[in-house]
C-alpha positions in Angstrom: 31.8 -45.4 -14.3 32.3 -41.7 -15.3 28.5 -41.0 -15.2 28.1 -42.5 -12.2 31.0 -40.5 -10.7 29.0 -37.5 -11.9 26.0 -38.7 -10.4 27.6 -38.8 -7.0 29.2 -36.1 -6.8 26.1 -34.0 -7.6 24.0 -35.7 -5.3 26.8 -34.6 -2.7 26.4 -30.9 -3.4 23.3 -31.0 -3.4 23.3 -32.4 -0.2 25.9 -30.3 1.5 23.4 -27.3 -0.3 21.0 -28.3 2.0 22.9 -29.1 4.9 24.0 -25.5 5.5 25.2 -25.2 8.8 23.4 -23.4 11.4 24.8 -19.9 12.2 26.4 -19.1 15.5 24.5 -16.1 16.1 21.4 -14.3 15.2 20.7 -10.5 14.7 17.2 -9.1 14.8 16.6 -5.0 14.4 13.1 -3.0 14.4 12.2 -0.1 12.6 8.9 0.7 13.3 8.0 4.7 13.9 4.6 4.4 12.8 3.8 1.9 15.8 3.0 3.7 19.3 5.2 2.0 22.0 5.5 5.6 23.4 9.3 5.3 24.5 12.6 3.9 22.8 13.1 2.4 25.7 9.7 0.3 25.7 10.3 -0.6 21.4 14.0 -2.3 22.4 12.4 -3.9 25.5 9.9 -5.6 22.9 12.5 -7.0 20.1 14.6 -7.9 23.1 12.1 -9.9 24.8 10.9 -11.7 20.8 14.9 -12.6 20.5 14.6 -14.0 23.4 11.7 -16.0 22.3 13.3 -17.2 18.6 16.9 -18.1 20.6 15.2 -20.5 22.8 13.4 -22.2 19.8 15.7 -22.1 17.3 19.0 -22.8 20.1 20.9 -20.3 18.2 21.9 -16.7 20.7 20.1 -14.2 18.7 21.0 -10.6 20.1 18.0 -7.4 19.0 18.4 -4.0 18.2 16.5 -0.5 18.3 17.3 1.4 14.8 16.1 5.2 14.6 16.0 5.1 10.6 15.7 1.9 7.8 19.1 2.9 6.5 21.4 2.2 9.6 18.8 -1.0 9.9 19.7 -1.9 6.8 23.9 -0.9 6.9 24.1 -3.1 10.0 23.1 -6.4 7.7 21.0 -7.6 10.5 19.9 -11.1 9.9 15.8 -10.2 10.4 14.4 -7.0 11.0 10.6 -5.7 11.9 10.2 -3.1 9.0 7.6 -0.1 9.4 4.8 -1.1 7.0 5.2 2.0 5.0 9.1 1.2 4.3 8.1 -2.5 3.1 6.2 -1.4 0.6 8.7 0.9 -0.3 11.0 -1.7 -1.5 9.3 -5.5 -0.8 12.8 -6.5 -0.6 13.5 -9.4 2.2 11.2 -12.6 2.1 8.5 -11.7 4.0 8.0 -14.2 7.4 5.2 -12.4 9.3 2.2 -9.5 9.3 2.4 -7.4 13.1 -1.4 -7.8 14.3 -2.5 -5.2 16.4 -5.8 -4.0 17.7 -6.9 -7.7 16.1 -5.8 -7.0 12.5 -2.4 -7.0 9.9 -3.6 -3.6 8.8 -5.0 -0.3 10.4 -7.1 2.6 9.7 -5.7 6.1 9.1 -7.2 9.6 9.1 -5.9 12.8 9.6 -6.5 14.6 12.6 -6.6 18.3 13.5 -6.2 21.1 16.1 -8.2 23.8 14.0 -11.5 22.2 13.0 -12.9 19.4 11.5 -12.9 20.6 8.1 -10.2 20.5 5.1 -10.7 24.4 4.7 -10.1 24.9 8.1 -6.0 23.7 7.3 -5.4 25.4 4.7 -2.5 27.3 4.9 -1.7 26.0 8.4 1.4 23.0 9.4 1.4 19.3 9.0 3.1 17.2 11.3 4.1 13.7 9.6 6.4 10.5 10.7 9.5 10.6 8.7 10.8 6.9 7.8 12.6 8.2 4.9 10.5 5.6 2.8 9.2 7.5 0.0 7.2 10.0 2.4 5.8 12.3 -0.1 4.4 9.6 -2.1 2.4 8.6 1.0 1.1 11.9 2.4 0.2 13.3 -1.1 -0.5 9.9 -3.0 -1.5 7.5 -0.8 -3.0 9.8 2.1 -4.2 12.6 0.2 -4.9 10.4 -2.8 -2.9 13.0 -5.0 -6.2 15.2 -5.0 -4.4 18.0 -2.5 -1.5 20.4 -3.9 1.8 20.5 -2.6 1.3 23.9 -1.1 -2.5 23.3 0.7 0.0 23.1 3.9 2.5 25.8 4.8 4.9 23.7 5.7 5.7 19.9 6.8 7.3 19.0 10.1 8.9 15.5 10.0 9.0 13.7 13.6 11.4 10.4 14.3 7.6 8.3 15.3 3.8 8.8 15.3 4.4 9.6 20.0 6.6 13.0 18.4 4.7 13.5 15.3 0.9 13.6 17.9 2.4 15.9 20.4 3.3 18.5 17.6 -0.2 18.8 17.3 -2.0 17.7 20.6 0.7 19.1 23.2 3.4 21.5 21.7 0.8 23.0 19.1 3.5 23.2 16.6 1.4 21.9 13.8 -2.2 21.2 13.5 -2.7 18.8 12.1 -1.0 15.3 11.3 -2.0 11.5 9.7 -2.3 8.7 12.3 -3.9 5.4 13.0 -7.9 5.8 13.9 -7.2 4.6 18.1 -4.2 6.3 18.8 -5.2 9.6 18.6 -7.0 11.7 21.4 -7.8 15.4 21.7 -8.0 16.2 18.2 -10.6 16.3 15.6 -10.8 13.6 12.7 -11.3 15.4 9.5 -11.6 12.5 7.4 -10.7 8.7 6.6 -7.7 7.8 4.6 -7.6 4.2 4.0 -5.8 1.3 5.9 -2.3 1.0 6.2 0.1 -2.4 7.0 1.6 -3.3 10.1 5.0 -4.3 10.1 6.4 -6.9 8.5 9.1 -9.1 9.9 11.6 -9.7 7.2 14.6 -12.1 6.2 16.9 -10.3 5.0 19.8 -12.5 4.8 18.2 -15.0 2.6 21.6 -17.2 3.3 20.2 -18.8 6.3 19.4 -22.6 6.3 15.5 -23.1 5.6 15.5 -24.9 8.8 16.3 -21.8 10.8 14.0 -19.6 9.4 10.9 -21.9 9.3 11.9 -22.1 13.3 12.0 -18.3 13.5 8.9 -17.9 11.3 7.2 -20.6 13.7 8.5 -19.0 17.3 7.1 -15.4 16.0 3.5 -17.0 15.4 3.4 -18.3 18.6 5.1 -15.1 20.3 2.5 -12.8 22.2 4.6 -10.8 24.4 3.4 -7.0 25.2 3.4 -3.9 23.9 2.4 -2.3 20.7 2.6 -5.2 18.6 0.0 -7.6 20.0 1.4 -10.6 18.0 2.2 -12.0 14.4 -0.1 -13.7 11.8 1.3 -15.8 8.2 2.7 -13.8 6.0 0.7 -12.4 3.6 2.5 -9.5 1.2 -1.3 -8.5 0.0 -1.9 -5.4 2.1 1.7 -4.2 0.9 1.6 -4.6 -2.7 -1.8 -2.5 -2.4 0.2 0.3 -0.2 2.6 0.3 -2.8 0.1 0.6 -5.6 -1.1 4.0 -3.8 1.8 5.7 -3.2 2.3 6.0 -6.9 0.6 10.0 -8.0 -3.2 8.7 -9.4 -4.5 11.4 -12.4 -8.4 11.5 -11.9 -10.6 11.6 -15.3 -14.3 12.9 -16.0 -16.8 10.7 -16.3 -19.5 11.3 -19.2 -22.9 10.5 -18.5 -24.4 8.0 -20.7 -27.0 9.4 -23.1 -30.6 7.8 -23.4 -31.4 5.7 -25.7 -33.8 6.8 -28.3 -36.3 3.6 -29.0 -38.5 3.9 -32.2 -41.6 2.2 -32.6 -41.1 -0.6 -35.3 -45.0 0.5 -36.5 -43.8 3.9 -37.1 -41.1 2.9 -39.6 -42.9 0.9 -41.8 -46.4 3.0 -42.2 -47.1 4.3 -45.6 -47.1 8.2 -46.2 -50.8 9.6 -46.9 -49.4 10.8 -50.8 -48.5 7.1 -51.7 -51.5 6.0 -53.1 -53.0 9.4 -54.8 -52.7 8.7 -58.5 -51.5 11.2 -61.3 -51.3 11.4 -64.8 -48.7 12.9 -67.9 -50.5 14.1 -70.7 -49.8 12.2 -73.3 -48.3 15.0 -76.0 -45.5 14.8 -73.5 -44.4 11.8 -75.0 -43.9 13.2 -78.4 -41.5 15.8 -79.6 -42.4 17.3 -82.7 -39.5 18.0 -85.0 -38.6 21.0 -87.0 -40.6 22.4 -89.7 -43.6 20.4 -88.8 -41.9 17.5 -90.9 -43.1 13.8 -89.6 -41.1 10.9 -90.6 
């Protein structure tokens, strides 16, 4: 009877383990500088109108927010938040729910751009104008941009901008910087000096990871089917690939020689085995050469 007590009462807390209820609210922030929506006004309108979306298919009010850095995102404990590619793979903390797709893909295309030529000589010396996310931003220009092949002091200086709209106008419009790193499409006006990989979209994150599976497989399912406009064209099935390979670059890469390898020297198997001309000439010891003759002429 005692076992099957025990049996029970696990089965009911298991059970009530997964019958979590449902929260009365939902919270949804973005942080995504790197993403062109041109206005902060335009970036709240978009997580406003994809709350709106996940409340009417998950039934649960679900209220969005606009965060100027990842650490206020992150001291508001928001439920879900749209995290600038370059901070994800900062950290890959959260349970990743969805890849941002725009201009058709979950990643984009970088280069840097300049206002004094189209040459790498051309900068040196002159201002670099960069979106600060606060997510390990050294590491990306010098690392994963630059692919730590560029010193520290090729620029003059670094001018950090809140998103990519600021961080293009330093160079494009208030020429106070020229040049700058941004997505290959965004940028007009300026000259592309050269390619610098591709670079994720944002990821849409749980970062609770206390809500009931039900809720988030509803969110994960309403952000799929969630075009909306702006920026962000729409979301894919999460795939942590093209972060774990962002992550991987923004580490400082030491470059090595390469030795060329050497010829191979072949020798004829013929050559080896032919007899030298002096083998076979024939010679002769005198025979008194075998006999010593002893002292005083004596023979025994």
């Amino acid at each position: 009877m005692a076992t099957r007590a025990l049996l029970v009462g696990l089965v009911v807390v298991t059970a009530a383990a997964h019958a979590q209820p449902a929260p009365q609210k939902l919270t949804i922030g973005i942080y995504a500088p790197s993403v062109e929506f041109g206005t902060s006004q335009a970036r709240l309108a978009y997580v406003q109108g994809l709350a709106k979306a996940i409340e009417q298919n998950t039934g649960i009010k679900t209220e969005a927010q606009s965060y100027a850095n990842v650490a206020a995102l992150k001291k508001d404990n928001v439920d879900f938040a749209i995290i600038d590619g370059q901070c994800y793979a900062t950290t890959l903390n959260g349970k990743l729910l969805a890849n941002a797709n725009i201009g058709g893909g979950i990643t984009r295309a970088w280069a840097l751009y300049s206002s004094a030529g189209d040459t790498m000589q051309a900068l040196k010396g002159k201002k670099l104008a960069f979106v600060a996310t606060g997510c390990n931003d050294a590491g990306f220009i010098d690392n994963a941009m630059l692919e730590s092949e560029v010193d520290a002091t090729f620029f003059s200086s670094r001018a950090g901008e809140k998103d990519l709209t600021g961080a293009l106008a330093d160079v494009s419009q208030l020429k106070t910087a020229q040049a700058v790193f941004a997505p290959i499409g965004s940028v007009k006006g300026l000259s592309k000096v050269f390619d610098t990989g591709a670079v994720p979209n944002p990821a849409f994150v749980d970062l609770s990871g206390k809500l009931p599976a039900s809720v988030t497989d509803k969110v994960a399912a309403a952000l799929v089917g969630y075009g909306g406009s702006g920026a962000i064209s729409g979301w894919t099935k999460p795939s942590r690939e093209p972060y774990a390979q962002l992550a991987a670059r923004l580490a400082k890469s030491t470059k090595s020689g390469i030795f060329a390898n050497a010829d191979p020297v072949r020798i004829e198997a013929k050559d080896v085995l032919v007899d030298p001309p002096t083998l076979k000439d024939s010679a002769f010891v005198a025979v008194r050469h075998h006999f010593v003759r002893p002292p005083g002429d004596r023979m025994e």
